[in-house]
mmCIF file of the N, C-alpha and C atoms, coordinates in Angstrom:
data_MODEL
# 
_entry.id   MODEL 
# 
loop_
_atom_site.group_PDB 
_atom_site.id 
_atom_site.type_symbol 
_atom_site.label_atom_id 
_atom_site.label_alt_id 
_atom_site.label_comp_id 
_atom_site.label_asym_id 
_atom_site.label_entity_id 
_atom_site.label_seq_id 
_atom_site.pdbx_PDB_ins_code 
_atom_site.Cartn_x 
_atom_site.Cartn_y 
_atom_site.Cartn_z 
_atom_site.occupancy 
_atom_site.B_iso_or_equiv 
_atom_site.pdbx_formal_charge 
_atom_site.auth_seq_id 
_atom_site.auth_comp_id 
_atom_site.auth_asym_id 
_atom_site.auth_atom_id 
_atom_site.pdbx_PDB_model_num 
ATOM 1   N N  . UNK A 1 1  ? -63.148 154.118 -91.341 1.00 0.00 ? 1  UNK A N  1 
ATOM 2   C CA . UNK A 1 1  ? -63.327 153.096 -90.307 1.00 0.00 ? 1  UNK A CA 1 
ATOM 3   C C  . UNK A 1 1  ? -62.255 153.264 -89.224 1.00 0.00 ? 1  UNK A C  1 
ATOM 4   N N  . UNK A 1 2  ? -61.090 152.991 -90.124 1.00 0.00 ? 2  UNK A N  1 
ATOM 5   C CA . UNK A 1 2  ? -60.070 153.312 -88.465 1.00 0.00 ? 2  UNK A CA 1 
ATOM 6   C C  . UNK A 1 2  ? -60.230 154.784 -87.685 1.00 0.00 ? 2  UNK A C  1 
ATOM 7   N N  . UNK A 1 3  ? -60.414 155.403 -88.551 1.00 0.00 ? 3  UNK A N  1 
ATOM 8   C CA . UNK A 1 3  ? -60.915 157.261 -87.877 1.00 0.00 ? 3  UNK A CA 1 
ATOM 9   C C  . UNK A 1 3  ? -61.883 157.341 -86.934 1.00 0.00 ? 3  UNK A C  1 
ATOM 10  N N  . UNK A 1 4  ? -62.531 156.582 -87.220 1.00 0.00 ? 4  UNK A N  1 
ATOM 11  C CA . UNK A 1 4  ? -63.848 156.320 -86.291 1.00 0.00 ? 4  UNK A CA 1 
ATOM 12  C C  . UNK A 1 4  ? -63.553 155.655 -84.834 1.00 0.00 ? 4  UNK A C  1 
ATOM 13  N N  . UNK A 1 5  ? -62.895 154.746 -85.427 1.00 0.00 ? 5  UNK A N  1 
ATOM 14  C CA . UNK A 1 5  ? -62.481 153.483 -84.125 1.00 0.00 ? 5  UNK A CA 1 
ATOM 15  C C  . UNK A 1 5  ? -61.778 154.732 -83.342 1.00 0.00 ? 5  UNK A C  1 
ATOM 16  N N  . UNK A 1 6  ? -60.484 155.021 -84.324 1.00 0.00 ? 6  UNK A N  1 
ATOM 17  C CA . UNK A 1 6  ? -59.753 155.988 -83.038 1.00 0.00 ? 6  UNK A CA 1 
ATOM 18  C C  . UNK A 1 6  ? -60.873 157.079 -81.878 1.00 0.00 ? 6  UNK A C  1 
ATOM 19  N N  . UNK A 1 7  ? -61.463 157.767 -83.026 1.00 0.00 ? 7  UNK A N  1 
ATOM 20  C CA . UNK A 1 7  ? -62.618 158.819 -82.293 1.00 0.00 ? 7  UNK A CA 1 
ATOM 21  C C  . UNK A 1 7  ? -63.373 157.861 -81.629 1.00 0.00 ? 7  UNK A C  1 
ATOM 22  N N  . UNK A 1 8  ? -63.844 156.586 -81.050 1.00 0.00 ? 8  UNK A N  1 
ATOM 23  C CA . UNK A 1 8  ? -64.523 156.463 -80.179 1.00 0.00 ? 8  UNK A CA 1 
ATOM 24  C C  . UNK A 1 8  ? -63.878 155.856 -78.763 1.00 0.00 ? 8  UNK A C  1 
ATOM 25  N N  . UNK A 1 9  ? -62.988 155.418 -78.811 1.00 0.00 ? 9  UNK A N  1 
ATOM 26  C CA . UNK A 1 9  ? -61.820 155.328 -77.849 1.00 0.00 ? 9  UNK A CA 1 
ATOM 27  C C  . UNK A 1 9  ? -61.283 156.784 -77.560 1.00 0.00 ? 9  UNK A C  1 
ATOM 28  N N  . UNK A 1 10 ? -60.955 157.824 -78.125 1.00 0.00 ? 10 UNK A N  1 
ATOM 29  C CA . UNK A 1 10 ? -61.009 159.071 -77.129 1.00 0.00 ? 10 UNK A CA 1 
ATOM 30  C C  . UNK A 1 10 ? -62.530 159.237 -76.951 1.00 0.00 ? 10 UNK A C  1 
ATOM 31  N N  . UNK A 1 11 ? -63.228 159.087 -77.097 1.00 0.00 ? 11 UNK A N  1 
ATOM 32  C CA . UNK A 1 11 ? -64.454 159.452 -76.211 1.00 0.00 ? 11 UNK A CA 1 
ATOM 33  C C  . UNK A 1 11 ? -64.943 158.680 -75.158 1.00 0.00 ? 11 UNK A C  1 
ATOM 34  N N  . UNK A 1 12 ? -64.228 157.545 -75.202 1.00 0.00 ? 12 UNK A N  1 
ATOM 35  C CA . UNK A 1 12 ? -64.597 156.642 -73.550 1.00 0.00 ? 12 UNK A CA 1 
ATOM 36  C C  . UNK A 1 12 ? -63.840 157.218 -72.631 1.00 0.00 ? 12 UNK A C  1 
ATOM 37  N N  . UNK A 1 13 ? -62.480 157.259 -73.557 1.00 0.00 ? 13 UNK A N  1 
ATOM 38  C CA . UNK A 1 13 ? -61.173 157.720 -72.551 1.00 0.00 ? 13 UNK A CA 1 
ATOM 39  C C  . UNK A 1 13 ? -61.236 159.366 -72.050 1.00 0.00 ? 13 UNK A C  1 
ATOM 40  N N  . UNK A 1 14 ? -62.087 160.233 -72.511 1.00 0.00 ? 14 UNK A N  1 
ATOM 41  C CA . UNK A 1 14 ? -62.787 161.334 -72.183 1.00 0.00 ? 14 UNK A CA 1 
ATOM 42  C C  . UNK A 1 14 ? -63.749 161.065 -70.998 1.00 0.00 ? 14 UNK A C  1 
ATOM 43  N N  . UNK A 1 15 ? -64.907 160.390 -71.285 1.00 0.00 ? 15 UNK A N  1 
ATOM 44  C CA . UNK A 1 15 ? -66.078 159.926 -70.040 1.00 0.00 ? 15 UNK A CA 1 
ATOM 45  C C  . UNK A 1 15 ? -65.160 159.246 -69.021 1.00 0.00 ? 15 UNK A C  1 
ATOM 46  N N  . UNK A 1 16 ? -64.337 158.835 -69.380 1.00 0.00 ? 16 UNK A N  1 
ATOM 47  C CA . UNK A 1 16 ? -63.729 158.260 -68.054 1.00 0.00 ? 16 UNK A CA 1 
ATOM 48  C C  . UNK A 1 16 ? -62.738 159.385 -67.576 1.00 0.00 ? 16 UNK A C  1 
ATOM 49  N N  . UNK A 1 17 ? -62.254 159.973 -68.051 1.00 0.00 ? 17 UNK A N  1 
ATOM 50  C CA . UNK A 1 17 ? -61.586 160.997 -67.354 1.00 0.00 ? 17 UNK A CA 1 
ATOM 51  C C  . UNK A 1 17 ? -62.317 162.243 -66.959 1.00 0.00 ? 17 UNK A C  1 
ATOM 52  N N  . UNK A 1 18 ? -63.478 162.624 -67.032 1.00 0.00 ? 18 UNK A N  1 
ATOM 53  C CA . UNK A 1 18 ? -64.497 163.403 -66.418 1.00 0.00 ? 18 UNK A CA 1 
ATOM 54  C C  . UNK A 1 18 ? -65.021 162.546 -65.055 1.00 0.00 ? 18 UNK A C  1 
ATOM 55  N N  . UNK A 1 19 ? -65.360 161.484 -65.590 1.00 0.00 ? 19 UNK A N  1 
ATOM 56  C CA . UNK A 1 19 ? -66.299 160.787 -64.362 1.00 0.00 ? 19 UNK A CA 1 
ATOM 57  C C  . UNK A 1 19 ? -65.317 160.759 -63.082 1.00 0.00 ? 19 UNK A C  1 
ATOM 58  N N  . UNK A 1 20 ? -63.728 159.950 -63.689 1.00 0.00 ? 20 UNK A N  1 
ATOM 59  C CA . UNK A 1 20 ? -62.482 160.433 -62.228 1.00 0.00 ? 20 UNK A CA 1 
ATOM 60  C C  . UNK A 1 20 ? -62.281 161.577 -62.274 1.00 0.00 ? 20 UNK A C  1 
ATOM 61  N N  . UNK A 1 21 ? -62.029 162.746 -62.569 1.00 0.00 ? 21 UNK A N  1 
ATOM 62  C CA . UNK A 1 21 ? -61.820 163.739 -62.196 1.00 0.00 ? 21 UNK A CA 1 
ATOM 63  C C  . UNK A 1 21 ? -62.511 164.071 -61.215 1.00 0.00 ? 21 UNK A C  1 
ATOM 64  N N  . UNK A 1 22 ? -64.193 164.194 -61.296 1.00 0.00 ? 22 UNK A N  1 
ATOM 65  C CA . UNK A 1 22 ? -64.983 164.139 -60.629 1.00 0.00 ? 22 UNK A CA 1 
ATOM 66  C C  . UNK A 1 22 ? -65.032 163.819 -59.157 1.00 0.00 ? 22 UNK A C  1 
ATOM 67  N N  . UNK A 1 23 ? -64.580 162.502 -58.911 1.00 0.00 ? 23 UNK A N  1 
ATOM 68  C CA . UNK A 1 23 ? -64.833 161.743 -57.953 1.00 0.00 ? 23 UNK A CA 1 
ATOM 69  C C  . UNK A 1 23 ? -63.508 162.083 -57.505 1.00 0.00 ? 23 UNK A C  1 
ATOM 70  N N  . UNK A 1 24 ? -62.276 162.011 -57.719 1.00 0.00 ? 24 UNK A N  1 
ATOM 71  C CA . UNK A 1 24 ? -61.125 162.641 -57.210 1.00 0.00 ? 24 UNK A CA 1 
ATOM 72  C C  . UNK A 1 24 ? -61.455 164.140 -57.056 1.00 0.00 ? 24 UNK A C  1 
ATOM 73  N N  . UNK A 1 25 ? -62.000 164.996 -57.254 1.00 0.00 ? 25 UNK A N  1 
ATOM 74  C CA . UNK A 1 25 ? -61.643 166.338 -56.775 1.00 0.00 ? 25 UNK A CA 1 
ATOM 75  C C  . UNK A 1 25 ? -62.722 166.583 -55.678 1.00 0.00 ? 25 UNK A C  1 
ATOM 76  N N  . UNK A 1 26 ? -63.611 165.394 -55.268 1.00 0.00 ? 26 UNK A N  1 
ATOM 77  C CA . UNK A 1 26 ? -64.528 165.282 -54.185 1.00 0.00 ? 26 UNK A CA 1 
ATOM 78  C C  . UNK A 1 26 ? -63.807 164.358 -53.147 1.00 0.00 ? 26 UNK A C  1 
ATOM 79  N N  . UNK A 1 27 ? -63.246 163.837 -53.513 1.00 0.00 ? 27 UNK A N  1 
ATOM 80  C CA . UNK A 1 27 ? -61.903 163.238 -52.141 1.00 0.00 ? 27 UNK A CA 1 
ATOM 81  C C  . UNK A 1 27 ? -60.854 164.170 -51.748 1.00 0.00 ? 27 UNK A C  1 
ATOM 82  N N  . UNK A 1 28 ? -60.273 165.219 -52.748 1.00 0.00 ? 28 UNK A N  1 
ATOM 83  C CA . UNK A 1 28 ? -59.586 166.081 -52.434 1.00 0.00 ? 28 UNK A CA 1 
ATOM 84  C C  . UNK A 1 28 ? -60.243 166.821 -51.744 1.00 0.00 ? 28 UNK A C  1 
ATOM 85  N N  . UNK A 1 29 ? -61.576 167.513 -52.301 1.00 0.00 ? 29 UNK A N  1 
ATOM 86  C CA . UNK A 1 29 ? -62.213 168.345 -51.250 1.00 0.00 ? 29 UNK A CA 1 
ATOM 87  C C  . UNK A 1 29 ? -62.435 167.950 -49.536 1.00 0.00 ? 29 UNK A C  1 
ATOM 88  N N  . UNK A 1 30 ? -62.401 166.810 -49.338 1.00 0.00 ? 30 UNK A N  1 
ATOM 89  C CA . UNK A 1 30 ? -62.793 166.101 -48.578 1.00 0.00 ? 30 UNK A CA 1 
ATOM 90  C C  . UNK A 1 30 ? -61.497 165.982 -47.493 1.00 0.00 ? 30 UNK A C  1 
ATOM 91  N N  . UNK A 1 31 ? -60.718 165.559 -48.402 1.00 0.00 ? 31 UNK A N  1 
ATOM 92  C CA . UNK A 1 31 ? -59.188 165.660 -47.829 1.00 0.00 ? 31 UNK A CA 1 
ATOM 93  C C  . UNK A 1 31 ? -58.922 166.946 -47.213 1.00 0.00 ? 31 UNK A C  1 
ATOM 94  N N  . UNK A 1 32 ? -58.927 167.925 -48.322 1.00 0.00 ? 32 UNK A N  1 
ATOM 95  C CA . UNK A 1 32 ? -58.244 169.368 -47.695 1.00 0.00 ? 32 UNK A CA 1 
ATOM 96  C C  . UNK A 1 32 ? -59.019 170.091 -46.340 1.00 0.00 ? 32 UNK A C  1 
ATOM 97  N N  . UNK A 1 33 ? -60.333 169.587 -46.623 1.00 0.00 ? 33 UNK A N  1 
ATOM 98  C CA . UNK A 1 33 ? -60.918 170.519 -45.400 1.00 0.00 ? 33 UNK A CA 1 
ATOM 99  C C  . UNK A 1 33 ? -60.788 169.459 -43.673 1.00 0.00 ? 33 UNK A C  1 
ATOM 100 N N  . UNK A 1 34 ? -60.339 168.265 -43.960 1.00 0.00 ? 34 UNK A N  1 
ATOM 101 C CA . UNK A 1 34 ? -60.720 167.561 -42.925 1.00 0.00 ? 34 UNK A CA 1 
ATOM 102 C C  . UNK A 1 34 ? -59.015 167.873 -41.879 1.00 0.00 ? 34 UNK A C  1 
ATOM 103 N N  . UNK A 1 35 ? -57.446 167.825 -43.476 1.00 0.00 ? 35 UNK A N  1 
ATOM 104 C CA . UNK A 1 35 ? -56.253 168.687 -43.174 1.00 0.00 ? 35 UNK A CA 1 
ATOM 105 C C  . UNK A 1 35 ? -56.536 169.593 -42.555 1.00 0.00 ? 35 UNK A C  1 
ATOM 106 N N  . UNK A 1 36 ? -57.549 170.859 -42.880 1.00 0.00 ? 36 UNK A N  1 
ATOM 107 C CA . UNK A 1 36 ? -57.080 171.956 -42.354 1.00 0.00 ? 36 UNK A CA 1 
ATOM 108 C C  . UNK A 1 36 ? -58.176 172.182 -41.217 1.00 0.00 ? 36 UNK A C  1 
ATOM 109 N N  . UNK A 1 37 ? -59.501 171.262 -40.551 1.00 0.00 ? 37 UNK A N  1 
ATOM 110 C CA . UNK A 1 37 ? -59.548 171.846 -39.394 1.00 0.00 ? 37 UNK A CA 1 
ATOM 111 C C  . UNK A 1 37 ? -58.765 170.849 -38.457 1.00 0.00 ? 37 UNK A C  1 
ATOM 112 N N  . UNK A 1 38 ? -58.025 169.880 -38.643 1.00 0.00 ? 38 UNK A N  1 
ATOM 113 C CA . UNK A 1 38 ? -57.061 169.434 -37.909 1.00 0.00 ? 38 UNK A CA 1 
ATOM 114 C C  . UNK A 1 38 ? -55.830 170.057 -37.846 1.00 0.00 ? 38 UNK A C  1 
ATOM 115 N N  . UNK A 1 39 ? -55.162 170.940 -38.381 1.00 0.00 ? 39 UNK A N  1 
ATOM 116 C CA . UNK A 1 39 ? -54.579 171.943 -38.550 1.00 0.00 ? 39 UNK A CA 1 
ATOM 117 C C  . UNK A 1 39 ? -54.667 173.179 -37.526 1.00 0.00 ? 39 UNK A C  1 
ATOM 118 N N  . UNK A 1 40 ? -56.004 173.193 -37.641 1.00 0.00 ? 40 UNK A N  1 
ATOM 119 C CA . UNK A 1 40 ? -56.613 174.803 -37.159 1.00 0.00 ? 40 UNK A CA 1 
ATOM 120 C C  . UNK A 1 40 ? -56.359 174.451 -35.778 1.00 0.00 ? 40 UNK A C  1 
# 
């Protein structure tokens, strides 16, 4: 039972760290290219 509990709390805390990763490395993308043709 507690093995379980633990294993399903890393698996939210997994889906949630995919789903932000996600969405942060599409603001970064977003970020870096908008930096560098203001840059250019």
């Amino acid at each position: 039972m507690f093995l379980s509990f633990y294993y399903y709390i890393y698996l939210v805390i997994n889906t949630l760290n995919i789903i932000v990763n996600k969405k942060v490395k599409n603001k970064w993308k977003k970020f870096n290219e908008s930096g560098r043709s203001s840059r250019a």
